[in-house]
C-alpha distance (Angstrom), angle and dihedral (degrees) to the residues before:
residue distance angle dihedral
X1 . . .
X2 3.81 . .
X3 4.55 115.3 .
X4 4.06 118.1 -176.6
X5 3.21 102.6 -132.5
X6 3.85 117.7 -157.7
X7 4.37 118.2 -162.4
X8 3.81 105.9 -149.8
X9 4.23 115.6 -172.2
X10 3.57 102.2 -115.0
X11 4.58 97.2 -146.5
X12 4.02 87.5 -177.0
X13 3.64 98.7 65.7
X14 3.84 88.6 46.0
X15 3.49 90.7 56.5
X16 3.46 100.3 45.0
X17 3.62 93.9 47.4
X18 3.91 82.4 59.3
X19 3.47 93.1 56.9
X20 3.71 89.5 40.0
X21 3.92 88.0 61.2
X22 3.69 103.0 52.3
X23 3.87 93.0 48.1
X24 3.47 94.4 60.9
X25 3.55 100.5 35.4
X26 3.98 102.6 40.5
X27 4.30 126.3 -172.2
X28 3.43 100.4 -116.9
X29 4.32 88.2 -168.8
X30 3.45 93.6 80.9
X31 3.89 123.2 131.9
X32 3.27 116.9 -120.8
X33 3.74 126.7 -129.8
X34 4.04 126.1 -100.5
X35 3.77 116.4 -151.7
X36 3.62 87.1 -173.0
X37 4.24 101.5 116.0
X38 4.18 102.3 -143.9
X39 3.87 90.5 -136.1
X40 3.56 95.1 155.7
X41 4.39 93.6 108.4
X42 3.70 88.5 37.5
X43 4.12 125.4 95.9
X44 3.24 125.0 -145.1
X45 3.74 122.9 -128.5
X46 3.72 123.1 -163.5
X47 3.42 144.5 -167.8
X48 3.94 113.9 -61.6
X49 3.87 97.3 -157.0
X50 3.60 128.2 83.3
X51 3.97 102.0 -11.4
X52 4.47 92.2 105.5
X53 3.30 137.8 35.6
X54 4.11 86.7 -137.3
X55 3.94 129.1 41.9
X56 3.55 123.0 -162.2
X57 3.76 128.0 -171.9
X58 3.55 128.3 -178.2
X59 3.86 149.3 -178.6
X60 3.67 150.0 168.4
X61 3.70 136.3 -137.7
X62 3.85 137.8 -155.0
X63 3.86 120.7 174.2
X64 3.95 125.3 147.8
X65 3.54 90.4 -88.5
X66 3.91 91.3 66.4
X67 3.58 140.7 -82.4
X68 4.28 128.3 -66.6
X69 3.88 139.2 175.8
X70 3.95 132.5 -155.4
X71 3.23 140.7 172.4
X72 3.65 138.4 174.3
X73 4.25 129.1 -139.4
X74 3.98 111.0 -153.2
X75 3.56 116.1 -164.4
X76 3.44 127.6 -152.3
X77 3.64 102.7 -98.5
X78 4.32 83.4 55.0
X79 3.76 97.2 -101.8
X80 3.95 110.7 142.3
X81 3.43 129.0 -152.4
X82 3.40 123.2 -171.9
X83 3.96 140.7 -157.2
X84 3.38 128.5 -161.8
X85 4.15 131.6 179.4
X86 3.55 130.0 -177.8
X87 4.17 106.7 -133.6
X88 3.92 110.3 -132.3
X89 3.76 98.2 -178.0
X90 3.85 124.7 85.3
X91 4.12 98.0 -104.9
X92 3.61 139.3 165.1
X93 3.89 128.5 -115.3
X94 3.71 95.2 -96.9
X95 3.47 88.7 42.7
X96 3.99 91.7 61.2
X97 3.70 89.2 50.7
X98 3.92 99.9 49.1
X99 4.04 83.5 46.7
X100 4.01 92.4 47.5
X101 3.90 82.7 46.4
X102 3.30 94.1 48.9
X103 4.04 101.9 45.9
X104 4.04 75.8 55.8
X105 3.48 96.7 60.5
X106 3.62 91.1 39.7
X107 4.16 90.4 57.8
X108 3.71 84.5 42.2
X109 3.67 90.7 59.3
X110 3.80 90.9 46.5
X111 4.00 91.0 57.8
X112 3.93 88.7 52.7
X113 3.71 84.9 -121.1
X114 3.79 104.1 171.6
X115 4.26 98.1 177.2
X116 3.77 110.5 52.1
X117 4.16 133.3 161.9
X118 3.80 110.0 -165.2
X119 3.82 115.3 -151.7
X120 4.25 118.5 -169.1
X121 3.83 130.3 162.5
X122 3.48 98.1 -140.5
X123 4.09 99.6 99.0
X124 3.60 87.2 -162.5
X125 3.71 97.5 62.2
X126 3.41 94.7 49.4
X127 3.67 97.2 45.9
X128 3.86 90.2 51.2
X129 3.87 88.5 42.8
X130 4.12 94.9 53.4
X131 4.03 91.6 44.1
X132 3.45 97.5 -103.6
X133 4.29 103.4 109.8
X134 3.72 122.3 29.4
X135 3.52 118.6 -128.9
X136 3.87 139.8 -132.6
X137 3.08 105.3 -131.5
X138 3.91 107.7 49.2
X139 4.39 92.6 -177.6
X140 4.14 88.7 85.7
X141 3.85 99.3 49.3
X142 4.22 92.0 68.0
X143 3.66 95.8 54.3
X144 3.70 96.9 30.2
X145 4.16 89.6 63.9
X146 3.81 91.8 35.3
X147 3.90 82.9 59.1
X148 4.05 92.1 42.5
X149 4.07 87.6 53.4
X150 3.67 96.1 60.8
X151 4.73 82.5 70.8
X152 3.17 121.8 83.1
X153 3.55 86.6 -149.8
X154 3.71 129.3 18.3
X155 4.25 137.3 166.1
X156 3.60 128.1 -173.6
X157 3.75 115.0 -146.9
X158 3.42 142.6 -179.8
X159 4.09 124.3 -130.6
X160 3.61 146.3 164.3
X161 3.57 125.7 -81.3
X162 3.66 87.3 -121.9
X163 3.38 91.7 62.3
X164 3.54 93.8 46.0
X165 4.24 95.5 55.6
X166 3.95 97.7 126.0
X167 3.66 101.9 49.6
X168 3.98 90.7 44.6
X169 3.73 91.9 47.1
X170 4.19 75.5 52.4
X171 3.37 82.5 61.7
X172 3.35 112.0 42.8
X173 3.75 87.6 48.4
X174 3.92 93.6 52.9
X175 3.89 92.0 47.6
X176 3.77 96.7 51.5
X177 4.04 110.4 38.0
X178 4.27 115.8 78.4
X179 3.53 103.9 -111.1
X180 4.09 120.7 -173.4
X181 4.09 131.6 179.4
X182 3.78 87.5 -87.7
X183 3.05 114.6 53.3
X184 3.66 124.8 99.4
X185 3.96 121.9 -154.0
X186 3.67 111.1 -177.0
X187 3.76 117.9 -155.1
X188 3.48 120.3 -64.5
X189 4.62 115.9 -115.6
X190 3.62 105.4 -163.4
X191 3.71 113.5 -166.9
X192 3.62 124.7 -161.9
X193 3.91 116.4 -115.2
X194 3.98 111.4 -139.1
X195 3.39 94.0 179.4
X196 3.97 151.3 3.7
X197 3.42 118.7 -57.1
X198 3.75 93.2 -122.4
X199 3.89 95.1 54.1
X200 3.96 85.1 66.3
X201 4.18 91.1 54.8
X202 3.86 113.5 109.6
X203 3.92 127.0 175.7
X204 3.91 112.9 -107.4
X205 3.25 117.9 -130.5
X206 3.93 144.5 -162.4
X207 3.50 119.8 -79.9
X208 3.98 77.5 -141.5
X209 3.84 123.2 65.7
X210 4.12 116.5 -122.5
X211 3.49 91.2 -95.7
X212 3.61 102.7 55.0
X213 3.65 91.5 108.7
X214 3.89 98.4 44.8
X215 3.74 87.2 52.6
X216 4.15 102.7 47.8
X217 3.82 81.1 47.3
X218 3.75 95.9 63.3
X219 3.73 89.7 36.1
X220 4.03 106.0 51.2
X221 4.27 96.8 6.0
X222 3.88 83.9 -127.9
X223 3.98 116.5 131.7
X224 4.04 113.5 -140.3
X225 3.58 118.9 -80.0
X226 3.98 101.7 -103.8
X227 3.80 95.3 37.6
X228 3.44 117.3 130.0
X229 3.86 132.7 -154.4
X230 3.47 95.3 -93.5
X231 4.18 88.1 47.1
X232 4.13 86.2 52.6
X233 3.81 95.7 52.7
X234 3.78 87.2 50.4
X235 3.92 97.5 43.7
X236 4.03 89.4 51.5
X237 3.51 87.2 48.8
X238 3.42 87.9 59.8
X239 3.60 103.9 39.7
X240 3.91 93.7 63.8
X241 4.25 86.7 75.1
X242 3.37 93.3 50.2
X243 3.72 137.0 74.0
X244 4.15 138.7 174.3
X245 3.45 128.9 -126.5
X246 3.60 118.2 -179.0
X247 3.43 103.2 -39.5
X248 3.88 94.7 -39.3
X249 3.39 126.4 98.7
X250 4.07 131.8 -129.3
X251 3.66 135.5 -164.9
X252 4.13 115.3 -151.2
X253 3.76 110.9 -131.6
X254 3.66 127.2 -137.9
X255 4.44 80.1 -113.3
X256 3.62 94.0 52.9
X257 4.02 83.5 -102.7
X258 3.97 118.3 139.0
X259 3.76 132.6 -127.4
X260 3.48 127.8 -159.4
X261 4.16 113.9 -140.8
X262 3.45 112.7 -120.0
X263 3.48 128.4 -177.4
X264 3.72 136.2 -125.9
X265 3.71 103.7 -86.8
X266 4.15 90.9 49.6
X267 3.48 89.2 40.4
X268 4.09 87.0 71.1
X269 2.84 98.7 35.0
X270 3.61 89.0 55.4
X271 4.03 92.0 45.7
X272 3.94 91.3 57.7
X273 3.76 100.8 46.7
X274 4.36 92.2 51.0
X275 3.91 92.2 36.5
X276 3.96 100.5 37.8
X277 3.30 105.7 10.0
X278 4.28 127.2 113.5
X279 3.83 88.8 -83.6
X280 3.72 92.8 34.5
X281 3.94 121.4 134.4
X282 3.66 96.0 -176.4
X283 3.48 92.3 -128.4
X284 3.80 125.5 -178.0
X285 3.65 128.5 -73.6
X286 3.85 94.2 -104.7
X287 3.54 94.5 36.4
X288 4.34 89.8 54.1
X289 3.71 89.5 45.8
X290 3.85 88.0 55.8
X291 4.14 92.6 46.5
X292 4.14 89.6 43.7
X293 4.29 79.8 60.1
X294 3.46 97.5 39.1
X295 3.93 80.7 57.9
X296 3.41 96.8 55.6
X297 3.85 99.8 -100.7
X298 3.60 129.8 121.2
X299 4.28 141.8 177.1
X300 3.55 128.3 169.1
X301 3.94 89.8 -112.9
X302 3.18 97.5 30.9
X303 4.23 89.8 133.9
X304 3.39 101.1 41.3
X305 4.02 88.5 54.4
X306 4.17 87.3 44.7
X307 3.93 90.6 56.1
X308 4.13 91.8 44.3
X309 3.68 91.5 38.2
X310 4.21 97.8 53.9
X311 3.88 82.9 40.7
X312 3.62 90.3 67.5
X313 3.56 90.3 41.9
X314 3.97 104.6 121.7
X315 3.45 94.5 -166.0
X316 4.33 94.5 47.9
């Protein structure tokens, strides 16, 4: 009897036999691990929130326009005030920022604020701040901790620049714009825009309604002050459809029927409670002008408003 016989590599057993190997014959020169972190060039941020009373942040700017410093004081109740000074001296980078932080401190002290934490994104000025770099320019240190001994309580830490946007923009602001002795900038309010400036636009209107002049007429027979002939013939014109009762006025239909005046405000308020109201039909414009008469109501563009006012209808 004849078999085929087929030979196929078996990988698995090679591998294991691998592993097999090194457990039973072990390297015993291996290096074992430290759990010790080396920390020691490393800076520690914490958390911004919460920890002072005071926050300070601060920054400095140098362009080819010259050279500027901000910073901003929040409070605890989220008020910010900010400083700003335009540098007029030749001066480094880390100058700037030791001046910005400084101008900080200085505001600080102004505010009586006896428990600050100063954040900065310049690593360098914080590092040279806590101790931990030495610095160039050894004229700042002396009046920068004179300054810091006037708290109670004060921390130096470092931040992102993203987190550091208004005082930079402080900055930037200071180190660009021409600045003399005599000018005067007061503090800046910025107000937060929560929509397009168009979407806040309304129409002014009279403090009189459109028939102001219809009504005096019938009441005293005088015409307005600036009318003019042609304005008389026109307002007597006028006059002969209308008529006064009490202190009310009426419009004379061609049917006899009559329409109280109304004026602008009633007139939409009248237009939203027949086109959307609970009995509404949302009916056209022409077709709600007709129904406002039919009530007894009248305006002198009363179907020009209709049309606009069912083409801002949402629900039409």
């Amino acid at each position: 009897m004849e078999y085929d016989i087929e030979y196929v590599p078996r990988t698995s057993v090679k591998e294991q036999a691998i592993a097999d190997h090194l457990a039973e014959f072990p390297i015993e020169d291996d290096t074992p691990i430290n759990s010790d972190f080396p920390d020691e060039g490393i800076l520690q941020v914490d958390s911004e929130e919460n920890k002072f009373a005071w926050r300070m942040y601060f920054d400095g700017a140098i362009n080819s326009t010259g050279s500027g410093i901000g910073a901003v004081l929040i409070s605890p109740d989220g008020r910010y005030y900010p400083v700003a000074a335009k540098v007029d001296f030749p001066c480094t980078n880390n100058v700037a920022e030791y001046e910005a932080c400084i101008i900080g401190l200085q505001a600080a002290i102004d505010f009586k604020v006896k428990e600050l934490e100063v954040f900065g994104d310049s690593m360098l000025t914080i590092f040279q701040t806590l101790g931990q770099r030495k610095t160039n320019d050894a004229k700042l240190v002396p009046y920068h901790e004179y300054l810091a001994e006037n708290f109670k309580k004060i921390s130096f830490t470092y931040t992102l620049r993203i987190k550091n946007q208004f005082a930079d923009a402080l900055a930037r602001l200071a180190s660009m714009v021409s600045i003399t002795k005599e000018n005067l900038i007061e503090p800046l309010e910025i107000k937060i825009a929560k929509g397009p400036a168009h979407c806040d636009a309304i129409e002014a209107t009279d403090e009189q309604p459109w028939y102001e002049d219809i009504k005096h007429f019938l009441q005293t027979g005088q015409y307005p002050t600036f009318a003019n002939r042609r304005d008389k013939k026109t307002l007597r014109r006028l006059v002969a459809h209308y008529f006064m009762s009490g202190e009310v006025l009426y419009r004379r239909s061609f049917d006899a029927t009559l329409l109280r005046c109304v004026d602008e405000i009633e007139a939409q308020r009248l237009m939203g409670e027949v086109h959307e109201g609970s009995c509404g039909p949302h009916m056209s414009g022409l077709m709600l002008a007709k129904k406002l008469m039919r009530l007894g109501y009248f305006w002198s563009t009363m179907e020009a408003d209709c049309a606009k006012h069912v083409l801002h209808c949402h629900l039409c």
